[in-house]
C-alpha positions as CSV (number, residue, x, y, z in Angstrom):
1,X,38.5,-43.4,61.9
2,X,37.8,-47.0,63.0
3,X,41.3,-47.1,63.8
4,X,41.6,-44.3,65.8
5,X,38.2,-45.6,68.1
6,X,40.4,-48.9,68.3
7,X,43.3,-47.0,69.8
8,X,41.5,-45.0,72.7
9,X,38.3,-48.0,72.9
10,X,40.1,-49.4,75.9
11,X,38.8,-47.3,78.6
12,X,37.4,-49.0,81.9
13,X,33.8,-49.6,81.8
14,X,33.4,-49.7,85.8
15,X,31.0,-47.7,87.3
16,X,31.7,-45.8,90.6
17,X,29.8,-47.8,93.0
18,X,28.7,-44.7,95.0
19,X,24.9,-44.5,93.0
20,X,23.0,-46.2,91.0
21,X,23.3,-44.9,87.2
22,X,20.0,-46.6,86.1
23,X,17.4,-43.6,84.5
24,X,15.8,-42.0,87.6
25,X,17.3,-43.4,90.7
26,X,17.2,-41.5,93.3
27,X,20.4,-39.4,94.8
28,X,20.8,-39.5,98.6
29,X,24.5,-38.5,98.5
30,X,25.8,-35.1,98.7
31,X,26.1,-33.5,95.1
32,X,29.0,-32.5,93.7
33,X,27.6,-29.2,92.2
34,X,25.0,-27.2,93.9
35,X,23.3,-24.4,92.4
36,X,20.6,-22.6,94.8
37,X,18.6,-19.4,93.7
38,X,21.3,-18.5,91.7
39,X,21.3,-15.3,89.4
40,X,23.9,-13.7,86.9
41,X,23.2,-9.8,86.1
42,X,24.7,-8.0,83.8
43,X,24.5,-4.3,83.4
44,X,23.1,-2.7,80.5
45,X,23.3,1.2,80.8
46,X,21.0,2.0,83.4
47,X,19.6,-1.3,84.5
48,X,20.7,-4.9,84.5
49,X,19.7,-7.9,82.2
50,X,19.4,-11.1,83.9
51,X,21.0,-13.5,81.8
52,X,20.6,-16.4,84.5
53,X,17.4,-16.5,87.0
54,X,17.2,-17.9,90.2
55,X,18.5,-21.6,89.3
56,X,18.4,-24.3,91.3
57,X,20.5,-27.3,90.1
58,X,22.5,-29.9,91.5
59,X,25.0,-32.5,90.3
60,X,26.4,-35.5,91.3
61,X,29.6,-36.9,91.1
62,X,29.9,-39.4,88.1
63,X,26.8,-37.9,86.2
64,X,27.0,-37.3,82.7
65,X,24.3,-34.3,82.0
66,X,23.4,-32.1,79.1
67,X,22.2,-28.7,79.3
68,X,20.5,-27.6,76.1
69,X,19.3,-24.1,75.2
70,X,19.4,-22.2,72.0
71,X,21.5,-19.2,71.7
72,X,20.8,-16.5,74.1
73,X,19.2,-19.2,76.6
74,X,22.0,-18.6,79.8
75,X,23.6,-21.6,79.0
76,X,27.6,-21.0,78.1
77,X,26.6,-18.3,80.8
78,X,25.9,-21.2,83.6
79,X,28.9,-23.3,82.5
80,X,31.4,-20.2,82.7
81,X,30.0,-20.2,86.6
82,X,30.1,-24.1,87.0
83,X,33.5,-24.0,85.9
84,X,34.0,-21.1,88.2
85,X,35.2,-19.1,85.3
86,X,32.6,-16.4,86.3
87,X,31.1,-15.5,89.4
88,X,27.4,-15.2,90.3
89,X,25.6,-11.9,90.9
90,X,23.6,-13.7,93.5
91,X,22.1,-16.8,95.2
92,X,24.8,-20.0,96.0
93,X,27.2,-22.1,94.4
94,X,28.9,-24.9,96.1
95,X,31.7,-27.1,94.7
96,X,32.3,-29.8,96.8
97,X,30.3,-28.4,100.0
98,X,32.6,-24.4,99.8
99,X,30.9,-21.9,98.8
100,X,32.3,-20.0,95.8
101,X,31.4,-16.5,96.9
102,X,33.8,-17.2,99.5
103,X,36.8,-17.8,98.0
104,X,39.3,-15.2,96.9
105,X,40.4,-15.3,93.0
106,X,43.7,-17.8,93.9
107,X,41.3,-20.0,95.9
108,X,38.7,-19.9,93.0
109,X,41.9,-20.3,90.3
110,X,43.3,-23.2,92.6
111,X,39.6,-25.1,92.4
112,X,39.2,-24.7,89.3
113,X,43.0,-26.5,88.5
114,X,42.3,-29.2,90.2
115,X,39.0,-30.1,89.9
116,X,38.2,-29.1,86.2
117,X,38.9,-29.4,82.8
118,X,37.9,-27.7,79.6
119,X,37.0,-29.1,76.2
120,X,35.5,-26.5,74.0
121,X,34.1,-25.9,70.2
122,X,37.2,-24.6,68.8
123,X,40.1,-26.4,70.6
124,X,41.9,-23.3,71.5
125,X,45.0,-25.0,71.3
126,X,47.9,-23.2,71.1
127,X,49.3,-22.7,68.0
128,X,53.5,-22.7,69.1
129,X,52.9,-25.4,71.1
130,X,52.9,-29.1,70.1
131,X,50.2,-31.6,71.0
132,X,52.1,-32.6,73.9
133,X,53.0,-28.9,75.0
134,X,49.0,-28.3,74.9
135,X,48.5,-30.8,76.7
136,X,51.2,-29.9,79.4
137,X,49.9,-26.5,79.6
138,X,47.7,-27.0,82.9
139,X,49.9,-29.0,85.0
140,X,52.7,-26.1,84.1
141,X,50.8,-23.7,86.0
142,X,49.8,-26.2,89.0
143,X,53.9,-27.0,89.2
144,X,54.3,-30.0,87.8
145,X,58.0,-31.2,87.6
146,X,58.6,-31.4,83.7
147,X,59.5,-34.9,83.3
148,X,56.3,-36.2,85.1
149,X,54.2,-33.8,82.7
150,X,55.9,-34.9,79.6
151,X,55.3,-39.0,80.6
152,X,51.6,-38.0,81.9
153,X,50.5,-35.9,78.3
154,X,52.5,-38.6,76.2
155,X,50.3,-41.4,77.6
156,X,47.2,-39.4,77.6
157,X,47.5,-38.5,73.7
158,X,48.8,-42.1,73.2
159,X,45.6,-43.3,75.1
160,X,43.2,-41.2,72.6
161,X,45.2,-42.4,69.7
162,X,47.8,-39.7,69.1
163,X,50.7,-41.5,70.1
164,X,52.1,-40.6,66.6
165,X,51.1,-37.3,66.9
166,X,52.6,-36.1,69.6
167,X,55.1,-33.8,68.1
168,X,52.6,-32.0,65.9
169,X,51.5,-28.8,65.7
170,X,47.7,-27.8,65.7
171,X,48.0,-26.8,62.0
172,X,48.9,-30.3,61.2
173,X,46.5,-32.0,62.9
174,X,42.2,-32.9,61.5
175,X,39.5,-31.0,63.9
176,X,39.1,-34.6,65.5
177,X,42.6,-34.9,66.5
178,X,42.5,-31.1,67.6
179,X,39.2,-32.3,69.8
180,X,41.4,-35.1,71.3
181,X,43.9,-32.9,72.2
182,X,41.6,-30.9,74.0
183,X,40.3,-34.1,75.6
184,X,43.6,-34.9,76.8
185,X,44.7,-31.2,78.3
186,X,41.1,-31.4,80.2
187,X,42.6,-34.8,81.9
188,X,45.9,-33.8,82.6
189,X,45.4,-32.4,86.1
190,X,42.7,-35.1,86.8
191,X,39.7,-33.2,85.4
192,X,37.1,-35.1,87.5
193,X,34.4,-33.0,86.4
194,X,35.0,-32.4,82.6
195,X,32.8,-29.2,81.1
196,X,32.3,-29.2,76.8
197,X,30.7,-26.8,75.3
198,X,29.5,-27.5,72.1
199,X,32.3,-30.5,72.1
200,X,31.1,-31.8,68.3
201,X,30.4,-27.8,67.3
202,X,33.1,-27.5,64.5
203,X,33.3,-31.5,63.8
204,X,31.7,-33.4,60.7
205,X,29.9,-36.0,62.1
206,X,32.0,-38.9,62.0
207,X,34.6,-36.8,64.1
208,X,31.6,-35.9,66.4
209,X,30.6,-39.3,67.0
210,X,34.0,-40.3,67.8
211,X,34.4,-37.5,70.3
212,X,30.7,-38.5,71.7
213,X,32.2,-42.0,72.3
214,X,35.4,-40.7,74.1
215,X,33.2,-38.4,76.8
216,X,31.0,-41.6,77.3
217,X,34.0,-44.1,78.3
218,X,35.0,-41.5,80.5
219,X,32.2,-41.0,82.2
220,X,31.6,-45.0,82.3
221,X,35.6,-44.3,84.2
222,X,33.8,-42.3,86.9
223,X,34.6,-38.2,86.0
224,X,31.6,-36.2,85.9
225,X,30.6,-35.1,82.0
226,X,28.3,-31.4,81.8
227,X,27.6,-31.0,78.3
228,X,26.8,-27.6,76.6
229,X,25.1,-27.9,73.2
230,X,22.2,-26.7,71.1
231,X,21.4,-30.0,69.5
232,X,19.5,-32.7,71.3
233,X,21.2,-35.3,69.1
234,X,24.0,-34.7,71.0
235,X,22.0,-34.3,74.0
236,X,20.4,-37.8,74.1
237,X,24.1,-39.6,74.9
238,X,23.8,-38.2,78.2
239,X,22.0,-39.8,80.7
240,X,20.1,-36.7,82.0
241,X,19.1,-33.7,79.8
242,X,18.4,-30.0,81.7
243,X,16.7,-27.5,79.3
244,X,17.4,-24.1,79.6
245,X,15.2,-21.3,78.1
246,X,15.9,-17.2,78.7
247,X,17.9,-17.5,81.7
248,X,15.6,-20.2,82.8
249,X,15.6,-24.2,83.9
250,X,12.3,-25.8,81.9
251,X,13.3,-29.4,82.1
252,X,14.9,-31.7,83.9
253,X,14.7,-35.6,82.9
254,X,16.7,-38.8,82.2
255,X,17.0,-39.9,78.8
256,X,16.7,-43.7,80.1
257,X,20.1,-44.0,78.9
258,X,22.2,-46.6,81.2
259,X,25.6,-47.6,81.2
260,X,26.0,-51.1,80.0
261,X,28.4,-53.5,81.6
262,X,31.1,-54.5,78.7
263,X,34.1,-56.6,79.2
264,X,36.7,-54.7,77.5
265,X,40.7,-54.7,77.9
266,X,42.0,-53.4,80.7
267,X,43.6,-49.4,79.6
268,X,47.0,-48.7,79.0
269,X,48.2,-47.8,82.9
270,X,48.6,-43.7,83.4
271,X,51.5,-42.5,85.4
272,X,49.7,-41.2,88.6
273,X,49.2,-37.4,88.2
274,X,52.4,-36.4,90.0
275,X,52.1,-34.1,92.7
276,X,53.4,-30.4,92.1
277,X,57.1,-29.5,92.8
278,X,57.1,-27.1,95.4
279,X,60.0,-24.6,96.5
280,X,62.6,-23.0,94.3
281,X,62.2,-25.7,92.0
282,X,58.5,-24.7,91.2
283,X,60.0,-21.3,90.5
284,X,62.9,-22.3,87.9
285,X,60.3,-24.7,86.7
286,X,57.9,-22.2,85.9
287,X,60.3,-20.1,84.7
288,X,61.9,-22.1,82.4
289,X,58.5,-22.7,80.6
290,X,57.2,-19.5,80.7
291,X,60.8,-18.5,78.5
292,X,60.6,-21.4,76.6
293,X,57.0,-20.2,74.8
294,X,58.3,-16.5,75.0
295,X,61.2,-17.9,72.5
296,X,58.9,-19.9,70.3
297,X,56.2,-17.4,69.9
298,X,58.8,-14.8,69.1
299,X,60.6,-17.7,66.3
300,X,57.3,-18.5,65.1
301,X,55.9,-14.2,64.4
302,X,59.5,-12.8,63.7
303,X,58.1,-10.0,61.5
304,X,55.8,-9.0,64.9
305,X,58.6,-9.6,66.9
306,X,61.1,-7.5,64.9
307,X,58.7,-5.0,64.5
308,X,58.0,-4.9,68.3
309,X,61.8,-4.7,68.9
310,X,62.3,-1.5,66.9
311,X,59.8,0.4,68.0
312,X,60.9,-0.3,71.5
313,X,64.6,0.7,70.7
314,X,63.0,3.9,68.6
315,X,61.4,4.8,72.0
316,X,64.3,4.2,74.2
317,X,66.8,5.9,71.7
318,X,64.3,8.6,71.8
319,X,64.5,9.3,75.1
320,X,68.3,8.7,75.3
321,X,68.6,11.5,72.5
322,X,65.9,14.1,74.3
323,X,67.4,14.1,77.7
324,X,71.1,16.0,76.6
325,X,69.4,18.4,74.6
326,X,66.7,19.2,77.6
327,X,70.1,19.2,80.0
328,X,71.9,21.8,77.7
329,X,68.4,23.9,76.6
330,X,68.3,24.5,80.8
331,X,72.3,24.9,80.9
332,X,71.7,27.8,78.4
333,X,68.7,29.3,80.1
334,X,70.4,29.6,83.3
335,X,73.2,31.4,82.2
């Protein structure tokens, strides 16, 4: 384990020089995130249950904040809508100054490629896919030429210490590598705001820990962390803590936490996230990868597939077989 915090330690310590990170200082820029009055309804039979009430929250770019609420407290319900997963039933959400309510489900889909990225309790990685096809997965559907995604995930996963785990499949890999994986999809198209829920969850707590340290030196790197948990262990690495109880904000405070200045060595150099192919190349691109994980889903469930097959050829040759004896039943009728 000490290894592996060796081989991803090198992240920049910088701070974004936009705010002060110190515990309280004040925000005068615009935030990132900006909830007002906003409500999520869902119905139940004849009336609605308000499963998020009136919130008014805002977050800055390059904050790393914990939201902590028990189950049944609105919480994974708030992050679906800061991720703009989910829409709200009411009030305002702004990303970046645009109203969400606005925007139709591409523009939503398109804000939430380029601006977000996932990590979540249980990985949902893909289970056909290698660490590296996992992590290609978001910039194949924001059309990213194929040799620019596989250089972009290879250095991320070699960044977080998988470099010799690239070809692996999620079966093969500990929850902590399955986490960092996860890590490393959220970054591929940027992910300057990076949303966990429950990131240490399904980890034993050295693997939690290590994870814990990861979101930290990437925050320190300048993306914007929102934390999801029920545990205020985990809650106290962020700088700011937001409790949420039944639909409802009761807290809002900074844990004093600051970002200390480290001299560390400089991180492997990325390739720049390569902009997205555009044109018929996009198309064949797309494509081409969309067949590629037909194949290997079919290779990897060939009973499923097989039985899928025959009952579509049973159906077909049905069909093929009903039609001439319908033709001749009518051919014998009308004489």
């Amino acid at each position: 384990m000490n290894q592996a915090l060796q081989n991803h330690a090198a992240l920049p310590a910088a701070t974004p020089p936009a705010f002060d990170r110190s515990a309280g200082a004040r925000r005068t820029d615009a935030p990132l995130l900006d909830l007002q009055k906003l409500r999520r309804e869902f119905p139940a039979g004849e009336t609605t249950v308000a499963v998020l009430k009136d919130i008014d929250l805002a977050i800055h770019a390059g904050e790393m904040v914990a939201i902590v609420g028990q189950s049944g407290s609105g919480k994974s319900t708030l992050m679906n809508i800061l991720g703009c997963l989910d829409r709200p039933s009411g009030g305002s959400y702004r990303v970046l100054g645009r109203e969400t309510g606005r925007l139709a489900p591409d523009e939503l889909a398109a804000l939430r490629r380029e601006h977000f990225g996932f990590i979540f309790q249980r990985y949902h990685l893909l289970s056909d896919l290698t660490a590296r096809g996992n992590v290609e997965v978001p910039a194949v559907y924001a059309g990213t030429p194929s040799d620019a995604r596989h250089d972009r995930a290879a250095a991320l996963l070699g960044r977080l210490g998988l470099a010799e785990r690239v070809g692996y499949r999620p079966g093969q890999l500990s929850g902590g590598q399955q986490q960092r994986v996860s890590i490393a999809r959220a970054l591929m198209n940027g992910g300057s705001v990076i949303l966990a829920d429950e990131p240490t969850g399904a980890l034993d707590t050295g693997s939690g820990e290590e994870v814990m340290k990861i979101l930290q030196e990437l925050h320190a790197e300048g993306h914007t962390i929102i934390i999801v948990t029920h545990d205020m262990a985990v809650a106290e690495h962020a700088e700011r803590i937001i409790e949420i109880r039944d639909g409802e904000i009761i807290g809002d405070r900074p844990t004093g936490r600051m970002q200390g200045v480290v001299d560390r060595p400089a991180p492997p150099q990325l390739p720049p996230r390569p902009a997205a192919a555009g044109g018929l190349a996009a198309l064949r691109d797309r494509f081409t990868e969309a067949f590629g994980m037909a194949l290997l889903a079919m290779n990897a469930h060939r009973l499923r597939t097989f039985l899928t097959m025959l009952g579509i050829i049973i159906g077909i040759a049905s069909v093929v077989a009903v039609v001439p004896i319908e033709l001749m039943f009518f051919s014998t009728c009308s004489r």
